[in-house]
N, C-alpha and C positions, 0 to 999 in steps of 0.2 A: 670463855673461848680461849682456847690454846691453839696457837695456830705455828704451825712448823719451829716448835722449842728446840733453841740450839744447848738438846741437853749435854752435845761435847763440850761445849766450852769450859774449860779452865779445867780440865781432866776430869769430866761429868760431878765439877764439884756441886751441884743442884741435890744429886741423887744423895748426899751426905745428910739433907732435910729430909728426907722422903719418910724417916718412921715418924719425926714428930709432924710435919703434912697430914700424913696418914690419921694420926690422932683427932689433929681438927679437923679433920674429912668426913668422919664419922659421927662428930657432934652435931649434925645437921642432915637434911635433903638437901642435897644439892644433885646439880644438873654441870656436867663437862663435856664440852665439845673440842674434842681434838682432831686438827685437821692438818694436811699434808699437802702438797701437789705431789701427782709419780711421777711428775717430771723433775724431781727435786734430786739430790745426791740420794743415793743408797742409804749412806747411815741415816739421814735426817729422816726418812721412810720409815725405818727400821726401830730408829730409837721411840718415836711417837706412838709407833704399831704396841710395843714390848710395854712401856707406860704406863699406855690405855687400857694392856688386856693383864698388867700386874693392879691397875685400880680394879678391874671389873673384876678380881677374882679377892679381891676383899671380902670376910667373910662379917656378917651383921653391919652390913655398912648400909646407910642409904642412899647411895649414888648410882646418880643415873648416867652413864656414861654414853657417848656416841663417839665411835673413830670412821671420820671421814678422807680417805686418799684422794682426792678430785682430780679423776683420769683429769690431759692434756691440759694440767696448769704445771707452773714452774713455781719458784721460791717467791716469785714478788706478785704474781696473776694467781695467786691460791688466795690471795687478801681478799679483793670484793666477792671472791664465791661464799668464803668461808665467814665472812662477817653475815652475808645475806640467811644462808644455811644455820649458823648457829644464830641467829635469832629465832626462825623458825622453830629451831628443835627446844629453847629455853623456856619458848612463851607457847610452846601448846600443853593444852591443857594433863 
């Protein structure tokens, strides 16, 4: 569960890992649940939205990806939706 990653901080130093991530990403199934509120700032929207659909266009990967924006939640009330929801989507079959 990824839930509203402040991928600005430190001038998106995060995204500097991103090809070796990539690498271990692909050595498994794995299941990522990225979530937002749209009540959140723009970029924190935006950066989360860009993330999810640059994993989901991984090519021979096996990730299963879900990006969730959960209309009228904010930065701190996207927590209990988003932990309840990516359980759901982890643990079905």
């Amino acid at each position: 569960m990824i839930s509203s990653p402040s991928i600005w901080w430190n001038q998106e130093c995060i995204l500097e890992l991103e090809p070796e991530i990539i690498d271990r990403l692909r050595d498994g199934n794995l299941k990522i649940y990225f979530s937002a509120g749209a009540q959140e700032k723009r970029f924190m929207v935006e950066d989360v939205k860009e993330l999810a659909e640059r994993l989901t266009l991984l090519k021979d990967s096996r990730l299963d990806i879900m990006l969730d924006i959960a209309e009228g939640e904010n930065h701190i009330s996207v927590v209990p939706a988003a932990l309840s929801r990516s359980l759901r989507f982890v643990l079905k079959p």
